[in-house]
N, C-alpha and C positions, 0 to 999 in steps of 0.2 A: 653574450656578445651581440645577437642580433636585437636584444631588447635596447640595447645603447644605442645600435643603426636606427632600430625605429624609430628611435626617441627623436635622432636628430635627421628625421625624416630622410633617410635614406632607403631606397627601392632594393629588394630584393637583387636584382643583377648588378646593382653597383656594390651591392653590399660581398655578391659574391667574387668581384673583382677588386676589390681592396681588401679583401681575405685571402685573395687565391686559391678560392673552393670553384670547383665547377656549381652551376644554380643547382642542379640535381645534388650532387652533393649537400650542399647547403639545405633545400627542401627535403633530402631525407635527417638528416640534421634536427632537421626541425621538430619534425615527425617522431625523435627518439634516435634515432639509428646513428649514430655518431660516427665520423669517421675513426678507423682504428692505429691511423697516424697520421703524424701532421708533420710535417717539414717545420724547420729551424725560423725558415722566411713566412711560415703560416700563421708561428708562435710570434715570430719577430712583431708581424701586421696588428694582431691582435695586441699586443702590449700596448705597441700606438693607438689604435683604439682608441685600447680603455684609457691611458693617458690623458689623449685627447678628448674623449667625454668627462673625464673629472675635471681638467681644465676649463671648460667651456663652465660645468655645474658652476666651480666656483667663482668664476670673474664675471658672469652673466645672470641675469634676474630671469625668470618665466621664461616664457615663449622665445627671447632674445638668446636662450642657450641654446634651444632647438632648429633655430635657422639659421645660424652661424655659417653653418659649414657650404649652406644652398644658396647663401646671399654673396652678392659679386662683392669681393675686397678691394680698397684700394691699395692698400700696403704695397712696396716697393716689389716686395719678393714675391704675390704673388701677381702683380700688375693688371688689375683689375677682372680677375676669375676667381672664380667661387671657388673655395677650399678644398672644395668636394674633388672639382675636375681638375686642379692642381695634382692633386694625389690620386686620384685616376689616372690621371694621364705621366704620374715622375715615378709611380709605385712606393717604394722605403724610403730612398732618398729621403721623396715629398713630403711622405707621411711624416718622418723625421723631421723636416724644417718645420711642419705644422706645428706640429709637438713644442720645439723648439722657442717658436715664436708666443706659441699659448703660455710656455713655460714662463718666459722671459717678462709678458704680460704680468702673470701672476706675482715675478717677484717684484715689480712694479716699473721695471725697465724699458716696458713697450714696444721692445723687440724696434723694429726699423718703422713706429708708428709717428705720422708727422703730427704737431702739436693740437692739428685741426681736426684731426682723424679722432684723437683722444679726448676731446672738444665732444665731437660728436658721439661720439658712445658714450661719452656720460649720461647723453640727452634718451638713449635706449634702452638702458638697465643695467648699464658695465656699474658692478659693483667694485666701489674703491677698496684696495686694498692695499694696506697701511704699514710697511715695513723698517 
């Protein structure tokens, strides 16, 4: 889980706040020391996740997967803030519509993306996908 945060460059205290681990937690975590239970909403967080790092893997080329989430969006839904602080700041919900929106990408529906928007991520590494 947190090799998927790093990847997509996300910092330890955010990492622990869109898990709902305290950072200690989390850094003993790290260390081996696993927590000995998780809540339903810890499990939940995590699913999105890794959801959302598979979705990004496959609609996104190199470096373009890994900044996704820290690069400001223009998308309707989250009006021009970075994915990250969307779901920092909406918790499941968020994390939920992200999910959603990446999903919808994928099946090639673009979720609420204007035609210009999809214009332009062609031009960055969005791998088309042909359904």
């Amino acid at each position: 889980m947190v090799r998927m945060l790093d990847d997509l460059q996300v910092n330890r205290g955010q990492q622990a706040r869109l898990l709902d681990l305290s950072e200690r937690t989390l850094q003993r975590a790290l260390q081996g020391d696993l927590p000995k239970r998780l809540s339903v909403d810890q499990f939940t967080r995590m699913s999105l996740v890794t959801g959302i790092y598979k979705a990004l893997r496959i609609l996104f080329v190199g470096e373009a997967s890994k900044v996704w989430l820290t690069r400001p969006n223009g998308r309707r839904t989250l009006n021009g803030q970075r994915p990250l602080d969307y779901m920092l700041s909406g918790g499941i919900p968020a994390m939920l519509t992200v999910r959603q929106l990446l999903d919808a990408d994928r099946s090639g529906q673009f979720g609420d993306a204007a035609a210009e928007d999809r214009a332009r991520a062609a031009k960055v590494g969005v791998r088309v996908v042909e359904g």
